[in-house]
C-alpha positions as CSV (number, residue, x, y, z in Angstrom):
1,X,23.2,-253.5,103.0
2,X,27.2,-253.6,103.8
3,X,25.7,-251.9,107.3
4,X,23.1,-254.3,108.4
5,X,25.5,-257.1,107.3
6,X,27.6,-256.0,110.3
7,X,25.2,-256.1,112.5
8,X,24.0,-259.8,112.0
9,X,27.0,-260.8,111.2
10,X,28.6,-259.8,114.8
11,X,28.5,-261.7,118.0
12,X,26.0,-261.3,120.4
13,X,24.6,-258.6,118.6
14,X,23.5,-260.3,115.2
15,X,22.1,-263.3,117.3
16,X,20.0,-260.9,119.2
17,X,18.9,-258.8,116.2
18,X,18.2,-262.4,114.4
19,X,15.4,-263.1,116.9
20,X,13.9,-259.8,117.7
21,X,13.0,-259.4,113.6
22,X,11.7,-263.0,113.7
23,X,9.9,-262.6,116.2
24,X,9.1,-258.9,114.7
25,X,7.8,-261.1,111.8
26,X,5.9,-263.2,113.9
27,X,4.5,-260.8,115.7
28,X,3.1,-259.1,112.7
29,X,1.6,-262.3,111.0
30,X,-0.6,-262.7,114.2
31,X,-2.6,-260.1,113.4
32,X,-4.3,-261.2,110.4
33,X,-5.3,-263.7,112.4
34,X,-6.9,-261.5,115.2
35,X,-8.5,-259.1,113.7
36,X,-11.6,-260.3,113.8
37,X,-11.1,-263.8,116.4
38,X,-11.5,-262.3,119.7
39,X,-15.1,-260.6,119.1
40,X,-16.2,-263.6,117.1
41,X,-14.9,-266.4,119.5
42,X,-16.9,-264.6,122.6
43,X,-19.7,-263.1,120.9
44,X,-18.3,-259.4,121.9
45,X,-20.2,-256.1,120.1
46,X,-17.6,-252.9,119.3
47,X,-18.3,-251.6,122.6
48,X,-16.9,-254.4,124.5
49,X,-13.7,-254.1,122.4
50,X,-13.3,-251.0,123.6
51,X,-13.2,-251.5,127.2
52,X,-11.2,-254.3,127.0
53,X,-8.6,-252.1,125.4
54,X,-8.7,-249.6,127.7
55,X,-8.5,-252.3,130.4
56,X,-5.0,-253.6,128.3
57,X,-4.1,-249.9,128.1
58,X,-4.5,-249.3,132.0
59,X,-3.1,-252.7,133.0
60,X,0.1,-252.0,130.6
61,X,1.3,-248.6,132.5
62,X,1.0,-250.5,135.6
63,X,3.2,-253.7,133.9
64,X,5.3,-250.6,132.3
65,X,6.1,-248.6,135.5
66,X,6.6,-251.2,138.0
67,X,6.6,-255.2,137.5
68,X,9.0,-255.6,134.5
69,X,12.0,-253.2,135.8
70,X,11.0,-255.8,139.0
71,X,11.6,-258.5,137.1
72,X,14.0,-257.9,134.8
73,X,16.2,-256.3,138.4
74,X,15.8,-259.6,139.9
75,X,16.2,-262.1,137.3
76,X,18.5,-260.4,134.5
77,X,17.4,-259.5,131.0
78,X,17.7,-262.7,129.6
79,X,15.9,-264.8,131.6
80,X,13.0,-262.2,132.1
81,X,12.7,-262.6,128.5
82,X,12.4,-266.4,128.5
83,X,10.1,-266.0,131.5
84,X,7.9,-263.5,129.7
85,X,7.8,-265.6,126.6
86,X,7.3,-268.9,128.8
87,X,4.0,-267.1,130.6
88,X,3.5,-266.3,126.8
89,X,2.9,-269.8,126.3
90,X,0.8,-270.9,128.6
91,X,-1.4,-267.9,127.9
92,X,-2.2,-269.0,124.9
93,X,-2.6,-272.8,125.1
94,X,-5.1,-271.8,128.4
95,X,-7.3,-268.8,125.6
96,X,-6.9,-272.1,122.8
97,X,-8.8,-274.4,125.0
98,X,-11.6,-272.2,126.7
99,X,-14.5,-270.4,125.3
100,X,-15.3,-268.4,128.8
101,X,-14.8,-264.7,128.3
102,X,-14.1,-264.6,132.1
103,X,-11.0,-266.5,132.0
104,X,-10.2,-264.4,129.0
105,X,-10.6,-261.4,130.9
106,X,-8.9,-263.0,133.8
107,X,-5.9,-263.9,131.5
108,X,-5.6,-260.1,130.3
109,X,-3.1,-259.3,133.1
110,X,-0.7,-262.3,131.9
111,X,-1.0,-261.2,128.3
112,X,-0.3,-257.6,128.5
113,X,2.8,-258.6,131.3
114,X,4.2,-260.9,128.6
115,X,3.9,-259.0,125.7
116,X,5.6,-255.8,127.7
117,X,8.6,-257.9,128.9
118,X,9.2,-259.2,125.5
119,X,9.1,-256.1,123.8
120,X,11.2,-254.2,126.2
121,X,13.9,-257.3,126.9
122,X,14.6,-257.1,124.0
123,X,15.1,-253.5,123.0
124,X,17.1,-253.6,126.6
125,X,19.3,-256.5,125.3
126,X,19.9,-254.9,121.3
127,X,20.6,-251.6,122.9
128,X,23.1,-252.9,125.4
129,X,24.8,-254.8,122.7
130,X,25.6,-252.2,120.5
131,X,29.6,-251.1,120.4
132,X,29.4,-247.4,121.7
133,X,30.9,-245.8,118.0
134,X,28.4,-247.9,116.2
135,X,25.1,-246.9,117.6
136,X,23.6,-245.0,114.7
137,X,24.9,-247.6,112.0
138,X,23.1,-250.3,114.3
139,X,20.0,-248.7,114.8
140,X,19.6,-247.7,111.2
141,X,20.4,-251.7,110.4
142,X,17.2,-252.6,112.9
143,X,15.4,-250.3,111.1
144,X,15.7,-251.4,107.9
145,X,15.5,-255.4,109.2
146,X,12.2,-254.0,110.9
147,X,10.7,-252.7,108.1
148,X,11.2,-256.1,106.1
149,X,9.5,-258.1,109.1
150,X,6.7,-255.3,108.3
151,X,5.8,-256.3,104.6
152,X,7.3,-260.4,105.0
153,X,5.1,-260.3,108.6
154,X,1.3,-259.6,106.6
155,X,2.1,-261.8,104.0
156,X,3.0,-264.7,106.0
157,X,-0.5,-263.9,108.3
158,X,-2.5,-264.3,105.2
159,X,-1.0,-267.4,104.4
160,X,-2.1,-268.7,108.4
161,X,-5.7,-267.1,107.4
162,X,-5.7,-268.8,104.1
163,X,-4.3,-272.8,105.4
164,X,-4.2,-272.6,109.0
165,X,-7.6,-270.7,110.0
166,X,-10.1,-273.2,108.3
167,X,-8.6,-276.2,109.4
168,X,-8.2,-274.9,113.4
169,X,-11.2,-271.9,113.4
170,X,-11.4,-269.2,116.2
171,X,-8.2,-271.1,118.3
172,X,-5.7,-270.6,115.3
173,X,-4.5,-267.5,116.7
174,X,-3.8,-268.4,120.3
175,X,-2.3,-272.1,118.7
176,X,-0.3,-270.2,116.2
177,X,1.1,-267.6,118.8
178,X,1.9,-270.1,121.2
179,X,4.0,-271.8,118.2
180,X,5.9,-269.0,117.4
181,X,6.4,-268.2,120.9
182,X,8.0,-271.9,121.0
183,X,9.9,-271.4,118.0
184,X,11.7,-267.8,119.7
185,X,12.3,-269.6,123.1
186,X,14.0,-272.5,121.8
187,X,16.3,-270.0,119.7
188,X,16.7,-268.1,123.0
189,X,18.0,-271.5,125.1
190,X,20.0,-272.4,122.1
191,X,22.0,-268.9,122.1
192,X,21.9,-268.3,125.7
193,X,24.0,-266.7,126.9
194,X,23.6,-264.1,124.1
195,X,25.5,-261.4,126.4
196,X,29.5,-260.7,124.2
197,X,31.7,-258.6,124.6
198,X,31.0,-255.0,122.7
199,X,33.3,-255.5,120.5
200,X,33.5,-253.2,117.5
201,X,31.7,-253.9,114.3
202,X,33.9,-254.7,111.5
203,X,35.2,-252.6,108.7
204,X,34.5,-253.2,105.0
């Protein structure tokens, strides 16, 4: 633990690793909650789930090969991330308050976009970050804070499914995601700019 203590305990680089594995977490606990929402909320059968993930699949090499290295060229990391978790936002609130499965399909570009730049912002932004001589001990530290966002993640979903999903039914995910979403961006704007020097990571 000495190890991943440096990490989040060094500028720029702990501040960043901070909100990836919160977000990680966040990420995670949205799942219990969709599991199930999407079919149910637009009446879809198995089949129709499948076609809708191949279109996400198809649509996200496209996002992948061409409009985020775009974006992020023209805007910086950072604020491609706040951007991507912006659009992230409105997404959601727009899926919370419809029950047309057009407009959910029509949506489907925005969601995969958003959830590609956010993912890969912030990989971009932990790996740039990382002092040269400390890469393994850094990566090793995400791994470890990864895999705790992996079992704290589920439990905190089922604690959504158990209080939040009765009280708000088939929205709670897109509400809940659009929360979290919130909750990362504001962290973002209250760090920004979380580019430091790459100073090394101290010894112990």
């Amino acid at each position: 633990f000495a190890g991943m203590w440096k990490v989040v305990s060094h500028q720029g680089l702990g501040r960043i690793t901070i909100i990836k594995i919160i977000n990680s977490t966040f990420v995670a606990a949205t799942f219990a909650l969709s599991s199930t929402s999407t079919a149910d909320k637009y009446g879809l059968e198995p089949h129709h789930m499948g076609y809708l993930s191949t279109s996400n699949s198809l649509i996200s090499l496209f996002v992948q090969s061409f409009a985020v290295a775009t974006v992020a060229k023209r805007l910086g990391e950072e604020r491609c991330l706040q951007l991507g978790i912006a659009v992230a936002i409105l997404q959601c609130l727009i899926e919370a308050n419809t029950h047309s499965i057009y407009i959910y399909v029509a949506l489907m570009p925005f969601r995969v976009m958003s959830s590609n730049v956010i993912t890969q912002m912030f990989e971009i932004l932990f790996t740039d970050m990382i002092p040269p001589e400390e890469g393994a001990a850094a990566l090793g530290s995400l791994g470890l804070l990864k895999s705790i966002a992996r079992v704290s993640g589920p439990l905190y979903g089922g604690l959504l499914v158990g209080y939040v999903q009765p009280h708000m039914g088939l929205n709670s995910r897109a509400f809940v995601e659009a929360g979290h979403n919130v909750v990362i961006l504001l962290m973002l704007l209250a760090c920004f700019p979380l580019h430091a020097p790459k100073a090394k990571l101290k010894k112990e």
